[in-house]
Every structure is written in structure tokens, then in C-alpha cells.
N, C-alpha and C positions, 0 to 999 in steps of 0.2 A: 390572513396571517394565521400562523399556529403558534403553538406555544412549546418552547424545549428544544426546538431545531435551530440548531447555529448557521447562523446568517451565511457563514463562507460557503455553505453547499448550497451547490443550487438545484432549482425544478429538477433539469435530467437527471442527477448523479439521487438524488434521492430516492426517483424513479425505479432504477438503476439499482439501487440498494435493496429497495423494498421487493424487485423481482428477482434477484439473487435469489438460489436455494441451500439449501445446505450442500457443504462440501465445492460449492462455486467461487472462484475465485476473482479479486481486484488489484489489479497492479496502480499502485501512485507509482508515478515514475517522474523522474526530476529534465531539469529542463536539456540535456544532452542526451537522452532516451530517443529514440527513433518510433515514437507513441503513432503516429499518423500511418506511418511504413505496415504497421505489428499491430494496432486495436481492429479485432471485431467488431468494437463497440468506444467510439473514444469522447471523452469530456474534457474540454478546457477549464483547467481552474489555475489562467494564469497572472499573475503577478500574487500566487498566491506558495508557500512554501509547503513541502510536504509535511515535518511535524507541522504545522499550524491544519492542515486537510486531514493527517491522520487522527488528531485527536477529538476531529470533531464527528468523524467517521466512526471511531471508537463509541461514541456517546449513543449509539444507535444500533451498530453493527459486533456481532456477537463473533467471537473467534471459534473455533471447530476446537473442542474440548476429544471429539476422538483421535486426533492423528498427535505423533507426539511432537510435532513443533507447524503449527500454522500458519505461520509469520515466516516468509523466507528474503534473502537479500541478497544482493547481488554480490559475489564476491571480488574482493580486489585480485586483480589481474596479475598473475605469478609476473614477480622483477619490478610492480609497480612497489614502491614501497611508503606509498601512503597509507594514513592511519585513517579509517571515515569517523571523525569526531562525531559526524550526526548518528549514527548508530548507538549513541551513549543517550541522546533525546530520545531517539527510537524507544530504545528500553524502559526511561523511564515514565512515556508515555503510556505504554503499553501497560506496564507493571501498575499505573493509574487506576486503567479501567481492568483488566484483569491479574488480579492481586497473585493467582497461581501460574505466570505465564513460565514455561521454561525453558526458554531462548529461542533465540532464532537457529534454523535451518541456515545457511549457505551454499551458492550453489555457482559454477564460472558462467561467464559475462554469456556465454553461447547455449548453453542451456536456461537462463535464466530467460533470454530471447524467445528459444522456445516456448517454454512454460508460460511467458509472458501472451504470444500469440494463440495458445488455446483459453486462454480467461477470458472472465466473462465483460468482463470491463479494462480501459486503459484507461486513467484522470491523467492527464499531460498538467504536470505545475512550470512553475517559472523556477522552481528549485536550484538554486546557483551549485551546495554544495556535491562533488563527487559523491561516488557508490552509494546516492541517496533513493535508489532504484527499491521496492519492498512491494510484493502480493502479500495478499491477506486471505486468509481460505475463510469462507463462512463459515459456523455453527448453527445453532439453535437455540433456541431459550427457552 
């Protein structure tokens, strides 16, 4: 057992973390993601939701303080006109552990895929809500 690591992550994905280098990135991606299709690298963390995996991701994992938004999400799809309510958790998750975050990047569904398939990691949750799709770029500490 250790001490400070939150139970929802598991052995691999800590792994996983800990060989991240700066400037490498991790997509949670929610349960309609095509994570299996698209991961180099994929972890199941399912019946688990993404704020409940990012935050405890946060507690450990440092954002990249050089680029100016680290944090990207998936955008909704021009004509869909849904609102992602979880983007407002996002935020204030984030704003949590890093007090000067300055929002997120957005980027459409086909690029975000892309981007999605050069990272270093995919976590596949059970995440029910829409555009609840988010990379995380490392930093340092």
C-alpha cells in the first residue's frame, strides 16, 4: 500500500503516469470514444467517470506551464447544439489543482482523433456524458 494515491487509479495507469515525460500527452476519453480503435497505449477505467479520473490524475500529474493552454477538449460538432455541462466540472477541477489555469484549447471531433492517436496514453471510462473527451499535456515540477 502507499500513502496519497487515490484508489480509482490503478497499477498501469500510474505506471503510465510516472513514465510520461514532459510535454507528453493523456487523453480520458468518455465512453463513446473509439479508445480501443486510437490508443497506443489504452487503460480501462471503467464504470468510472472522467471528472472522478481527472481529479485524481490532477493530484499527481502536473500540467505544462509552457504552452498556453494544456488542457484541450473536444469540440462540439458545428449543427450539434448541445451545451457539454461537464466542461463547467472540467474547469472547476482543474482551477482546483492548478489555481492559474487559462482555459482550455478546443479543437473539432477529427482532429481531436488525431491528436488523440499520437498520445501517449488512452484511459477509456464508462463516462455517459457527451464531449466529455479531454488530453492533458504534461509539465514538470
Amino acid at each position: 500500500m502507499l500513502k496519497g494515491i487515490p484508489g480509482i487509479l490503478p497499477p498501469e495507469l500510474l505506471k503510465v503516469l510516472a513514465e510520461m515525460g514532459h510535454g507528453d500527452e493523456i487523453v480520458l476519453a468518455d465512453g463513446n470514444f473509439p479508445a480501443a480503435s486510437t490508443a497506443a497505449r489504452l487503460i480501462r477505467s471503467d464504470g468510472h467517470g472522467v471528472p472522478e479520473v481527472l481529479d485524481a490524475i490532477l493530484k499527481l500529474f502536473p500540467l505544462d506551464t509552457f504552452v498556453a493552454k494544456p488542457v484541450v477538449l473536444m469540440g462540439v460538432v458545428p449543427g450539434d447544439h448541445y451545451h457539454p455541462v461537464i466542461w463547467e466540472a472540467f474547469q472547476k477541477i482543474i482551477t482546483t489543482h492548478e489555481p492559474g489555469f487559462a482555459g482550455f484549447e478546443t479543437v473539432d471531433r477529427f482532429a481531436f482523433y488525431e491528436r488523440a492517436r499520437r498520445a501517449y496514453a488512452i484511459v477509456a471510462t464508462g463516462e455517459k456524458a457527451r464531449y466529455a473527451n479531454i488530453i492533458l499535456k504534461k509539465g514538470i515540477l
